[in-house]
PyMOL CGO cylinders between C-alpha atoms (Angstrom):
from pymol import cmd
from pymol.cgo import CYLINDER

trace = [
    CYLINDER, -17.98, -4.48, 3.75, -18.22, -1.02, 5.69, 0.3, 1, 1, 1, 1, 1, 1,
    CYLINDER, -18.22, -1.02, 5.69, -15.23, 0.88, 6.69, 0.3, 1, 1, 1, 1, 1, 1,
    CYLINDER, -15.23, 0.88, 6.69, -14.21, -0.10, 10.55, 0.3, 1, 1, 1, 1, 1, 1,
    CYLINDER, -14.21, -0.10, 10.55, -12.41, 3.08, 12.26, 0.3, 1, 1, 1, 1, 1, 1,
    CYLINDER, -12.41, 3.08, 12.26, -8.75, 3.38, 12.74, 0.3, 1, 1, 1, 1, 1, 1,
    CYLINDER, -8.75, 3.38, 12.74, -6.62, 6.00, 14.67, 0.3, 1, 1, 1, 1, 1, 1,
    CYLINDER, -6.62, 6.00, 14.67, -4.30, 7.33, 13.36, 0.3, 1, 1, 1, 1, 1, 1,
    CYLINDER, -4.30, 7.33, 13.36, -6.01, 6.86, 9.97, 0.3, 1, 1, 1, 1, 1, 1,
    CYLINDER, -6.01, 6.86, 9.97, -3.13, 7.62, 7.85, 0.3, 1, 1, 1, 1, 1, 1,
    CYLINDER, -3.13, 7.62, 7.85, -0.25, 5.41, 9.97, 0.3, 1, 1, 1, 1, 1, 1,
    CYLINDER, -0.25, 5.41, 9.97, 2.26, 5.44, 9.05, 0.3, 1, 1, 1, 1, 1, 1,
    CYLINDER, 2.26, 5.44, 9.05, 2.14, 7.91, 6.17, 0.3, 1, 1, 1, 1, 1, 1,
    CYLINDER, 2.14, 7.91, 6.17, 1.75, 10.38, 8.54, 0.3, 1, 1, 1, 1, 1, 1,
    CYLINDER, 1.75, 10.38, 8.54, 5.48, 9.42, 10.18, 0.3, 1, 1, 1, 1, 1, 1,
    CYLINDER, 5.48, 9.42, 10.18, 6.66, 9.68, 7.01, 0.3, 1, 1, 1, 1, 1, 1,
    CYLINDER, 6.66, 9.68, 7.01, 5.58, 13.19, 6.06, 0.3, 1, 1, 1, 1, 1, 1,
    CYLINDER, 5.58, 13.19, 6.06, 5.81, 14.46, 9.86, 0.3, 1, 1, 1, 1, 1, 1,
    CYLINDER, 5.81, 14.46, 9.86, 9.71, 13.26, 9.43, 0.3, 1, 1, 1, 1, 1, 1,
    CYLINDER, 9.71, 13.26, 9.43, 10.02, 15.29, 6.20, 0.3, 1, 1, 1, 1, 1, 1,
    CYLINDER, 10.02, 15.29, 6.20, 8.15, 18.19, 7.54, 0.3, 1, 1, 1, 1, 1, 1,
    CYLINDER, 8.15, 18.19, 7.54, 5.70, 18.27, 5.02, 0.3, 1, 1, 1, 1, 1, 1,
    CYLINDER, 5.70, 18.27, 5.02, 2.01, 18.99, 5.60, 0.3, 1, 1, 1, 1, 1, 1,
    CYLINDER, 2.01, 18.99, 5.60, -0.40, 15.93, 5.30, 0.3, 1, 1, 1, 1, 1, 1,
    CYLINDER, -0.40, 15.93, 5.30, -2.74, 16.08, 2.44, 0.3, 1, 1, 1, 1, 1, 1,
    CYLINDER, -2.74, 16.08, 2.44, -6.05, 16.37, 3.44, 0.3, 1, 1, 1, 1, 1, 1,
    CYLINDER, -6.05, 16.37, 3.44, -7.55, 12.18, 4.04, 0.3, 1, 1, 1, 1, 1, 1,
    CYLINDER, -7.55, 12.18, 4.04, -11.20, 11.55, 4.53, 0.3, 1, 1, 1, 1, 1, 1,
    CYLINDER, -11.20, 11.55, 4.53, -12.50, 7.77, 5.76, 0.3, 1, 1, 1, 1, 1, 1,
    CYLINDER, -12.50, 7.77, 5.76, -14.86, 6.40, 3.31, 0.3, 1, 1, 1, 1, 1, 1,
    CYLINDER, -14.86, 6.40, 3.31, -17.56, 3.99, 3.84, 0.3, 1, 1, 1, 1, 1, 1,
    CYLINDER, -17.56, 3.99, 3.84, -16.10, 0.39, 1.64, 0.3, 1, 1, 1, 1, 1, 1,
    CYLINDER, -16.10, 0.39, 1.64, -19.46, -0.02, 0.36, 0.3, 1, 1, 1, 1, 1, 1,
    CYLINDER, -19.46, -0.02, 0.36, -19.47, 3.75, -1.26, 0.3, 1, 1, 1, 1, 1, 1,
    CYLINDER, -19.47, 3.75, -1.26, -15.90, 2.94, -2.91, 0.3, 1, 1, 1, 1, 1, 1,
    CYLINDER, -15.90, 2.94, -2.91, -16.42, 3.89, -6.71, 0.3, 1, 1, 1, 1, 1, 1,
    CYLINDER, -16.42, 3.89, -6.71, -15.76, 0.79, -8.91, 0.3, 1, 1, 1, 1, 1, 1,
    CYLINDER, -15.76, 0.79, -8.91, -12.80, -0.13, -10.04, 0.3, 1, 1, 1, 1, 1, 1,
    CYLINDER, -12.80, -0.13, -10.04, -11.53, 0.88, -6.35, 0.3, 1, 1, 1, 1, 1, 1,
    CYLINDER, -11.53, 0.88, -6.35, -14.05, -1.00, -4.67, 0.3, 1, 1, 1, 1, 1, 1,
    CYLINDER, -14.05, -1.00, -4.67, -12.96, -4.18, -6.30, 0.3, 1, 1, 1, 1, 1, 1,
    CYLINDER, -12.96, -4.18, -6.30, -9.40, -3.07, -5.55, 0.3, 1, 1, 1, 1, 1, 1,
    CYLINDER, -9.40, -3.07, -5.55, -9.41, -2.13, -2.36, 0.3, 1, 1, 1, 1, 1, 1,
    CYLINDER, -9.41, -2.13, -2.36, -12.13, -3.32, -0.18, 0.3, 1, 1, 1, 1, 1, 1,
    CYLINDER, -12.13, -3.32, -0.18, -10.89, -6.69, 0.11, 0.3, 1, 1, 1, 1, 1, 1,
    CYLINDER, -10.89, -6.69, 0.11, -9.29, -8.99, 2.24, 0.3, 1, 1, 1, 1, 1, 1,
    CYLINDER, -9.29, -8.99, 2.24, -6.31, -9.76, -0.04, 0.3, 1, 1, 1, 1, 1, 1,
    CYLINDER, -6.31, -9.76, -0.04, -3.16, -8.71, -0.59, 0.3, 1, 1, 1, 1, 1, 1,
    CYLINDER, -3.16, -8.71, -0.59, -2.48, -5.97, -2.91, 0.3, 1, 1, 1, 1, 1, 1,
    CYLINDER, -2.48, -5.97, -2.91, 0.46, -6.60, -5.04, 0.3, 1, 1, 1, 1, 1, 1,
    CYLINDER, 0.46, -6.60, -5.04, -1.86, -9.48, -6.48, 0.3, 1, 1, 1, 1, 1, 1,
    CYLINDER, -1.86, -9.48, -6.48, -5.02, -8.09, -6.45, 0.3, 1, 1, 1, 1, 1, 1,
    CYLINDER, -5.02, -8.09, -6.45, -3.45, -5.62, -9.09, 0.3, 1, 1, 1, 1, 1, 1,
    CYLINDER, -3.45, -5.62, -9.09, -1.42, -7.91, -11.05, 0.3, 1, 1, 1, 1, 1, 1,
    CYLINDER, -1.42, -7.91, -11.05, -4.11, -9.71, -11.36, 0.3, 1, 1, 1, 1, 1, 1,
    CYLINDER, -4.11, -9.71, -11.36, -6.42, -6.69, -12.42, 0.3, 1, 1, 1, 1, 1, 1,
    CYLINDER, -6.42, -6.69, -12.42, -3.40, -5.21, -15.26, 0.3, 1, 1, 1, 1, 1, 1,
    CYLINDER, -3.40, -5.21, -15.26, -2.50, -8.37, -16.38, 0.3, 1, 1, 1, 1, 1, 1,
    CYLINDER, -2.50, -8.37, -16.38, 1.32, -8.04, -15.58, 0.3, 1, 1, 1, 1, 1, 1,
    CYLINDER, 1.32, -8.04, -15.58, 3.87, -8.80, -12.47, 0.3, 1, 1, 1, 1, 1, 1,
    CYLINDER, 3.87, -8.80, -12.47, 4.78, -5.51, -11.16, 0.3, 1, 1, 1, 1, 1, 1,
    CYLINDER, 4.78, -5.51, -11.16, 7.79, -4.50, -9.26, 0.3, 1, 1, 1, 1, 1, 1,
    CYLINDER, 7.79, -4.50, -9.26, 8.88, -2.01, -6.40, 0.3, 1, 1, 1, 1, 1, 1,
    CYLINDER, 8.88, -2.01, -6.40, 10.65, 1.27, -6.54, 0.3, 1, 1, 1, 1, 1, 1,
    CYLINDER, 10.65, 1.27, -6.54, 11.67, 3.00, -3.03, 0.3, 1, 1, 1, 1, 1, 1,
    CYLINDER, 11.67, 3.00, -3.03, 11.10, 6.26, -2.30, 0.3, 1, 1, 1, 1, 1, 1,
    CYLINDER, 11.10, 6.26, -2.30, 12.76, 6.55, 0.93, 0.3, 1, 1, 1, 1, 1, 1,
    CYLINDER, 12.76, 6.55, 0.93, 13.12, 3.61, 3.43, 0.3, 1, 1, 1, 1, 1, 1,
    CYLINDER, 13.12, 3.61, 3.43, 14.48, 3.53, 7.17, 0.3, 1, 1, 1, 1, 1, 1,
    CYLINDER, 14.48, 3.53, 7.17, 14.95, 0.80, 9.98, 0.3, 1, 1, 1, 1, 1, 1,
    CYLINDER, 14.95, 0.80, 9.98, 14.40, 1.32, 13.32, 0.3, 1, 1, 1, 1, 1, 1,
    CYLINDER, 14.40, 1.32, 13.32, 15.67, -1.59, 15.73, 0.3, 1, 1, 1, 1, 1, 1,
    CYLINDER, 15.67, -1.59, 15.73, 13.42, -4.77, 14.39, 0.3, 1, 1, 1, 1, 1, 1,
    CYLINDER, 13.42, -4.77, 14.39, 10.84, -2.53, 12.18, 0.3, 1, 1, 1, 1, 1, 1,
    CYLINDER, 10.84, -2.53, 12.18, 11.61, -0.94, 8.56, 0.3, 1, 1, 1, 1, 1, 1,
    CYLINDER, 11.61, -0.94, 8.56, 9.61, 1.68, 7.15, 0.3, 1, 1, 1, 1, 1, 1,
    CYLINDER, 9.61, 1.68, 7.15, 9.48, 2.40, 3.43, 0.3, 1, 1, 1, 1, 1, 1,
    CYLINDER, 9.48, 2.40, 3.43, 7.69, 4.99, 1.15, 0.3, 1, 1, 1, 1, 1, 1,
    CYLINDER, 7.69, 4.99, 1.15, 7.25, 2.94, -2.32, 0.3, 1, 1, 1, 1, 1, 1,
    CYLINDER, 7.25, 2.94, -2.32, 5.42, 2.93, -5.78, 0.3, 1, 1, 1, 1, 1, 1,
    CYLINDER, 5.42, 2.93, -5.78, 4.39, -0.20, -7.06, 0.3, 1, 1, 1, 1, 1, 1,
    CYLINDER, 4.39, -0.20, -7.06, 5.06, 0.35, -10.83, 0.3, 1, 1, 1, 1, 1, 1,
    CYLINDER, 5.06, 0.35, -10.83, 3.91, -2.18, -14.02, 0.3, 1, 1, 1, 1, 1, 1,
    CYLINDER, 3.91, -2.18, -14.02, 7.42, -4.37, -15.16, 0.3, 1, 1, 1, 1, 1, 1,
    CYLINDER, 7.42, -4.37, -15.16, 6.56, -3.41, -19.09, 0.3, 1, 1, 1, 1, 1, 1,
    CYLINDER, 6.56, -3.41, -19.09, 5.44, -0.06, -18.68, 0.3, 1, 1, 1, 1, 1, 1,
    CYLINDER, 5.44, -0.06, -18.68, 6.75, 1.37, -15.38, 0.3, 1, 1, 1, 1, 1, 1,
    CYLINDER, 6.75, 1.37, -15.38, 3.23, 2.82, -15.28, 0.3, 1, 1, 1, 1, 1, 1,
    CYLINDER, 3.23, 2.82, -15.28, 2.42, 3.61, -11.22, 0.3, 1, 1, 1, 1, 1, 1,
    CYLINDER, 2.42, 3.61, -11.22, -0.54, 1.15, -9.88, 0.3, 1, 1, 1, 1, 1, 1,
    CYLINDER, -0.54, 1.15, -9.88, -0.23, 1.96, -6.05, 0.3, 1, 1, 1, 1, 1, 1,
    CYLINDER, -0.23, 1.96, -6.05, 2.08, 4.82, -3.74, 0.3, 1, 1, 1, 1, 1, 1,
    CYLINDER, 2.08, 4.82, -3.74, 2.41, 3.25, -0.65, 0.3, 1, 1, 1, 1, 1, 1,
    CYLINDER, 2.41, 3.25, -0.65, 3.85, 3.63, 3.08, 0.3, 1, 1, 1, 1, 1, 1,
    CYLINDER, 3.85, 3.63, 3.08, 4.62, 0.34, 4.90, 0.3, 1, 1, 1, 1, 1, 1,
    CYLINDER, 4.62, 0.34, 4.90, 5.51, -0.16, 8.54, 0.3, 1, 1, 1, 1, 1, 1,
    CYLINDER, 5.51, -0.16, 8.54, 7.17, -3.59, 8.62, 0.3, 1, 1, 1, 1, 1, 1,
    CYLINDER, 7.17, -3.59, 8.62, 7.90, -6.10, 11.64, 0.3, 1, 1, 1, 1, 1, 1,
    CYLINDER, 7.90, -6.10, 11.64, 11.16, -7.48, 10.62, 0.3, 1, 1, 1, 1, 1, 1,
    CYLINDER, 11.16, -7.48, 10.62, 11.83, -9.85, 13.81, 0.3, 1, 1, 1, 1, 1, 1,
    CYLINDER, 11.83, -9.85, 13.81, 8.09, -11.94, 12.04, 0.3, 1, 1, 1, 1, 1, 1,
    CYLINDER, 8.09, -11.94, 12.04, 9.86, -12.85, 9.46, 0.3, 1, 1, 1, 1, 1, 1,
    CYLINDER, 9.86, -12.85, 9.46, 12.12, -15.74, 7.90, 0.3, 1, 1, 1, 1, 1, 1,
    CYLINDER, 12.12, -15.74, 7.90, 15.71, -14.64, 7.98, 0.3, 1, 1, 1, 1, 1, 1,
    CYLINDER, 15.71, -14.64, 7.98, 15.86, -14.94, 3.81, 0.3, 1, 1, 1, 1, 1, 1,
    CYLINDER, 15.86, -14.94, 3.81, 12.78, -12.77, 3.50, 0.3, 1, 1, 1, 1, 1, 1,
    CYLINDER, 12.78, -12.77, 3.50, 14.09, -10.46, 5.93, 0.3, 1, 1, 1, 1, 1, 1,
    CYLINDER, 14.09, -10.46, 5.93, 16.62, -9.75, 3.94, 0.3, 1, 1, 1, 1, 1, 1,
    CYLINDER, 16.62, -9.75, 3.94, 14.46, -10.13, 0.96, 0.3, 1, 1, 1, 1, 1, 1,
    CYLINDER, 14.46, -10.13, 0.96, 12.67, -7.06, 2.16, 0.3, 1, 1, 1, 1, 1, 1,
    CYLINDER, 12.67, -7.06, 2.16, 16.05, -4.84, 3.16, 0.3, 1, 1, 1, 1, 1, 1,
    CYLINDER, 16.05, -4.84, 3.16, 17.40, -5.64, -0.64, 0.3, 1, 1, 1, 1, 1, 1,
    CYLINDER, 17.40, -5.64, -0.64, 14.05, -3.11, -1.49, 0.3, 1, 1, 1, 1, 1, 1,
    CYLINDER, 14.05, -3.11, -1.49, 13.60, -5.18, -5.03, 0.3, 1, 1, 1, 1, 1, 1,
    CYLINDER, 13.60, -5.18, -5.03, 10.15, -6.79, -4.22, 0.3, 1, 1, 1, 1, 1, 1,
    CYLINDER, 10.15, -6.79, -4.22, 7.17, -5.44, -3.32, 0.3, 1, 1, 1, 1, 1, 1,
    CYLINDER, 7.17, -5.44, -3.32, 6.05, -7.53, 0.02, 0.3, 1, 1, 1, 1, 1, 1,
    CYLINDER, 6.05, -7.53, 0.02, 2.91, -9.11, -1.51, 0.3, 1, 1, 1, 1, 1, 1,
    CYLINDER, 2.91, -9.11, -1.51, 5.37, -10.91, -3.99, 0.3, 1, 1, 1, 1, 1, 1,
    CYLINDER, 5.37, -10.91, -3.99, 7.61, -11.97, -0.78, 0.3, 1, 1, 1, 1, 1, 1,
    CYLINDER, 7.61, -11.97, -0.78, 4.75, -13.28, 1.28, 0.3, 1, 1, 1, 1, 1, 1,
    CYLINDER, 4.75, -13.28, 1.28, 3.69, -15.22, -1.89, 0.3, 1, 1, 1, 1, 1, 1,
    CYLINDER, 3.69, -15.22, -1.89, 6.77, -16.63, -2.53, 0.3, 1, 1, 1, 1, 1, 1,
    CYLINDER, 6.77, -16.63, -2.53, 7.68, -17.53, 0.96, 0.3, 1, 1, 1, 1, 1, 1,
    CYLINDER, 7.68, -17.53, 0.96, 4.74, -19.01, 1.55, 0.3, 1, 1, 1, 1, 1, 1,
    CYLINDER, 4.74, -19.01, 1.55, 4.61, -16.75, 4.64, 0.3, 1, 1, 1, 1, 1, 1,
    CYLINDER, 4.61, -16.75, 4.64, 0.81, -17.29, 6.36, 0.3, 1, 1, 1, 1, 1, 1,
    CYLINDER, 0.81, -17.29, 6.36, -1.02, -14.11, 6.97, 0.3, 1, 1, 1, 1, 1, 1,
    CYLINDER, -1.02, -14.11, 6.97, -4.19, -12.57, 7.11, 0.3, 1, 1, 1, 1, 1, 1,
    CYLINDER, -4.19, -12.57, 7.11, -5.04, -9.17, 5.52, 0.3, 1, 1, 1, 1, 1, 1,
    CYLINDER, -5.04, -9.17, 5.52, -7.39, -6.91, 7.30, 0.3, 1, 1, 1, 1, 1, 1,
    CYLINDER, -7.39, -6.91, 7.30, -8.25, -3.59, 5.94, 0.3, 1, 1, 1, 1, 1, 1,
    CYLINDER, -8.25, -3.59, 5.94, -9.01, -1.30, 8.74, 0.3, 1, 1, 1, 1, 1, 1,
    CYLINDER, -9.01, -1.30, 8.74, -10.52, 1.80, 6.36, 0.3, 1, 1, 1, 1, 1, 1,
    CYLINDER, -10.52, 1.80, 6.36, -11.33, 3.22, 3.29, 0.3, 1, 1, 1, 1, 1, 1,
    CYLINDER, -11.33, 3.22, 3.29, -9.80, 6.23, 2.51, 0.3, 1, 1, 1, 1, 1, 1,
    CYLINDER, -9.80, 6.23, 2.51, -10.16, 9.54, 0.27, 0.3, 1, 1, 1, 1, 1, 1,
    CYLINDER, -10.16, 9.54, 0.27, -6.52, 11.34, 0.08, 0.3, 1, 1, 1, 1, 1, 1,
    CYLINDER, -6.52, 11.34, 0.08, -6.00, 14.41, -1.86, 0.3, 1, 1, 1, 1, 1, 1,
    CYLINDER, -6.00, 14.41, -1.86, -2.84, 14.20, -3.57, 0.3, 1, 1, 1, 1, 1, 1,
    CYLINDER, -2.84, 14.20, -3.57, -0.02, 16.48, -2.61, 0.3, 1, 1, 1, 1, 1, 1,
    CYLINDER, -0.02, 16.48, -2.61, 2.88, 17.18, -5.06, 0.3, 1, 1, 1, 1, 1, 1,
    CYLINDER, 2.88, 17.18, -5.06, 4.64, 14.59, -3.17, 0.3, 1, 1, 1, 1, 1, 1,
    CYLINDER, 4.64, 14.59, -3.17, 1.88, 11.59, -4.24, 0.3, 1, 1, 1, 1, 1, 1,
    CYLINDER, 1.88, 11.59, -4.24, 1.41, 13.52, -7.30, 0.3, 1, 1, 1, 1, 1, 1,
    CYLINDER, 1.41, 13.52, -7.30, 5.54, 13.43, -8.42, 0.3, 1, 1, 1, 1, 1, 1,
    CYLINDER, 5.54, 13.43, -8.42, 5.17, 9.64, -7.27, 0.3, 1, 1, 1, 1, 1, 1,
    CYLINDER, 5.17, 9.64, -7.27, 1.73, 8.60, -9.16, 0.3, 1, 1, 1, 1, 1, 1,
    CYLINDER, 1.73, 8.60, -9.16, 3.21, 11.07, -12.57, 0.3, 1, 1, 1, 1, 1, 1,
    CYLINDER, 3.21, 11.07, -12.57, 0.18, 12.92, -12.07, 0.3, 1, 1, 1, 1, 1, 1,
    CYLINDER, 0.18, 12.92, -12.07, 0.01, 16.36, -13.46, 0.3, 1, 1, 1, 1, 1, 1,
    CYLINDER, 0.01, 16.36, -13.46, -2.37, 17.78, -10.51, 0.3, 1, 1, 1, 1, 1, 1,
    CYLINDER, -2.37, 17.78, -10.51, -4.31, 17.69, -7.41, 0.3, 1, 1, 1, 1, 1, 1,
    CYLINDER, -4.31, 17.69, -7.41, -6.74, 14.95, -7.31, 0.3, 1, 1, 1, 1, 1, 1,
    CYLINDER, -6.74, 14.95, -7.31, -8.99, 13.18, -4.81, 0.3, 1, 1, 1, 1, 1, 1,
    CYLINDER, -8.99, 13.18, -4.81, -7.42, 9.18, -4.97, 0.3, 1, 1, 1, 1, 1, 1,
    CYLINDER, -7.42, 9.18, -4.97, -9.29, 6.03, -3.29, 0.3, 1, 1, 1, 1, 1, 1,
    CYLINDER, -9.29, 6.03, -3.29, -7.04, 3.93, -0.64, 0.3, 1, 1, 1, 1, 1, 1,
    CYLINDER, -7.04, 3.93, -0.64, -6.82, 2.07, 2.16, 0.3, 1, 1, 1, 1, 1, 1,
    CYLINDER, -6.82, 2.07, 2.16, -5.21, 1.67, 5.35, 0.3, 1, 1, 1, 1, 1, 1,
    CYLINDER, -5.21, 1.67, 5.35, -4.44, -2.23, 6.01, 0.3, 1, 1, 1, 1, 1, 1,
    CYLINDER, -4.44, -2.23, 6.01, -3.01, -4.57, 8.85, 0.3, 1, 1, 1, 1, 1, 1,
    CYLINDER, -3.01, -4.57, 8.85, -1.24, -7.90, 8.17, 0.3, 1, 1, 1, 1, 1, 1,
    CYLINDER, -1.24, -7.90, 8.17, -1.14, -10.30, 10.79, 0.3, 1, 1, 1, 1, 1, 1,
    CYLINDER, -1.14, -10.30, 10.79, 0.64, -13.27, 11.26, 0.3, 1, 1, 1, 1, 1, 1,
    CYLINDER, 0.64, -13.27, 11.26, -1.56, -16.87, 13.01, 0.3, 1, 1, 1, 1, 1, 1,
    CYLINDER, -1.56, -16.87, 13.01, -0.45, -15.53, 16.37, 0.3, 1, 1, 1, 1, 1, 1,
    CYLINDER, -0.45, -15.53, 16.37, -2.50, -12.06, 15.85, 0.3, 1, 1, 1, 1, 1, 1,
    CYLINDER, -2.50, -12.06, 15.85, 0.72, -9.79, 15.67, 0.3, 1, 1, 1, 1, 1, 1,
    CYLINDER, 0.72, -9.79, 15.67, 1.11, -7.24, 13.09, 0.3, 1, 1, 1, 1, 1, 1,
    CYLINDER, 1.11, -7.24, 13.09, 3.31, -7.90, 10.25, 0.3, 1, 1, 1, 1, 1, 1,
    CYLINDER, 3.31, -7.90, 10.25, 2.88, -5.02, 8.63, 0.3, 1, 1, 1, 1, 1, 1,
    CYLINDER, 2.88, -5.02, 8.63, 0.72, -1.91, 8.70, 0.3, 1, 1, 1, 1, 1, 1,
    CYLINDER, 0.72, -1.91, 8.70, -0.06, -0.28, 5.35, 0.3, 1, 1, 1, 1, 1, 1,
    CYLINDER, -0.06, -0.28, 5.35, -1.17, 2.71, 3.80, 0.3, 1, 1, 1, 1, 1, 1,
    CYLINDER, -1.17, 2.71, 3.80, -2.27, 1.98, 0.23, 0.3, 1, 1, 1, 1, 1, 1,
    CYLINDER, -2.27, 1.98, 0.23, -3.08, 5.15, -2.60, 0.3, 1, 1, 1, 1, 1, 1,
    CYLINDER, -3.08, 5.15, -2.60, -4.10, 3.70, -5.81, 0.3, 1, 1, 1, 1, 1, 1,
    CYLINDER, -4.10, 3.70, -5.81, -3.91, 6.67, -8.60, 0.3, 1, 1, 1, 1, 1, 1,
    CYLINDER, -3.91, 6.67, -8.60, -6.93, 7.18, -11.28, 0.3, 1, 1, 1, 1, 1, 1,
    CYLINDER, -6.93, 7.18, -11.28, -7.95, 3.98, -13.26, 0.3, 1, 1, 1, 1, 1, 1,
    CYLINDER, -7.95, 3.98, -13.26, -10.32, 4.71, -16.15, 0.3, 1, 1, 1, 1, 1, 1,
    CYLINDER, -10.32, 4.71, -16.15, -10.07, 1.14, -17.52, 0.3, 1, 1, 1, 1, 1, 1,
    CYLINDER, -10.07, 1.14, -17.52, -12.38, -1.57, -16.63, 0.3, 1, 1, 1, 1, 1, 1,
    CYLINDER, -12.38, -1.57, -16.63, -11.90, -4.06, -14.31, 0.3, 1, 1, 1, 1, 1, 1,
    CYLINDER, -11.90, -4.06, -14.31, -9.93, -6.81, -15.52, 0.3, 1, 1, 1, 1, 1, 1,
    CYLINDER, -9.93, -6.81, -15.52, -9.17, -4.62, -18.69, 0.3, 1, 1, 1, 1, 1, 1,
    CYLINDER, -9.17, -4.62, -18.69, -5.65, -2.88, -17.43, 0.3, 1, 1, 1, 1, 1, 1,
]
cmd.load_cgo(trace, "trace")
């Protein structure tokens, strides 16, 4: 699968550190084919995510908000998906989400800020297509780095992602930052 081109590439982590007046870390598009393994089995997919790695470290994983905000029908959250033993970080994330496509229980669902939305679309039944539009290199800032408990700088694998709904309008649009994974796939 090769990387198709998006801009902006980094939507809508960029609104989120434009709002906060930080400087974007530097983000380079990568080629899906050149992802390193395990990110290439991660990422370059047409799947959800909050699956994809509960499936790949073995346990559910829940949602922790960094900062969330609604404007009119659409709610934007910064958020680490973290491990429910361990509280280990699997994915930093920025979501752009189209609150008027949804069922009124998972709307609110989504506002509580308990779930991660993979879980909710799962459990809703709620049919979607995922559709990665690129592969991305990010350089993590002490922002990613505080959220990821890294201890410094370091070039992480992502990917910027669309979900649609069966009339072709965007449910959500995604930025996804997995940290460093030196197990094996399907080892977590």
């Amino acid at each position: 699968m090769t990387s198709p081109s998006v801009l902006p590439l980094a939507y809508p982590l960029d609104d989120f550190y434009a709002q906060a007046a930080r400087p974007l870390p530097p983000i380079e598009a990568v080629e899906g084919d050149a992802m390193p393994e395990p990110y290439k089995s991660l990422l370059v997919h047409q799947d959800d995510m909050t699956p994809t790695l509960e499936k790949f470290h073995g346990e559910r994983i829940h949602l922790a908000v960094l900062s969330s905000q609604q404007r009119d029908d659409f709610y934007f959250r910064e958020v680490v998906l973290l491990l429910d033993k361990s509280d280990k970080p699997v994915e930093f994330g920025a979501i752009k989400i189209n609150l008027a496509l949804f069922p009124p229980a998972a709307r609110k669902e989504i506002l509580d800020e308990r779930r991660p939305l993979g879980t909710l679309l799962a459990d809703y039944a709620i049919t979607h297509a995922s559709r990665p539009k690129a592969f991305l290199r990010v350089l993590s800032d002490d922002f990613i780095n505080a959220a990821l408990k890294l201890d410094k700088p370091q070039w992480l694998c992502g990917r910027r992602n669309t979900l649609w709904d069966p009339q072709q309008r965007p449910l959500a649009e995604i930025v996804e930052i997995l940290p460093p994974e030196t197990t094996q796939l399907g080892h977590g």
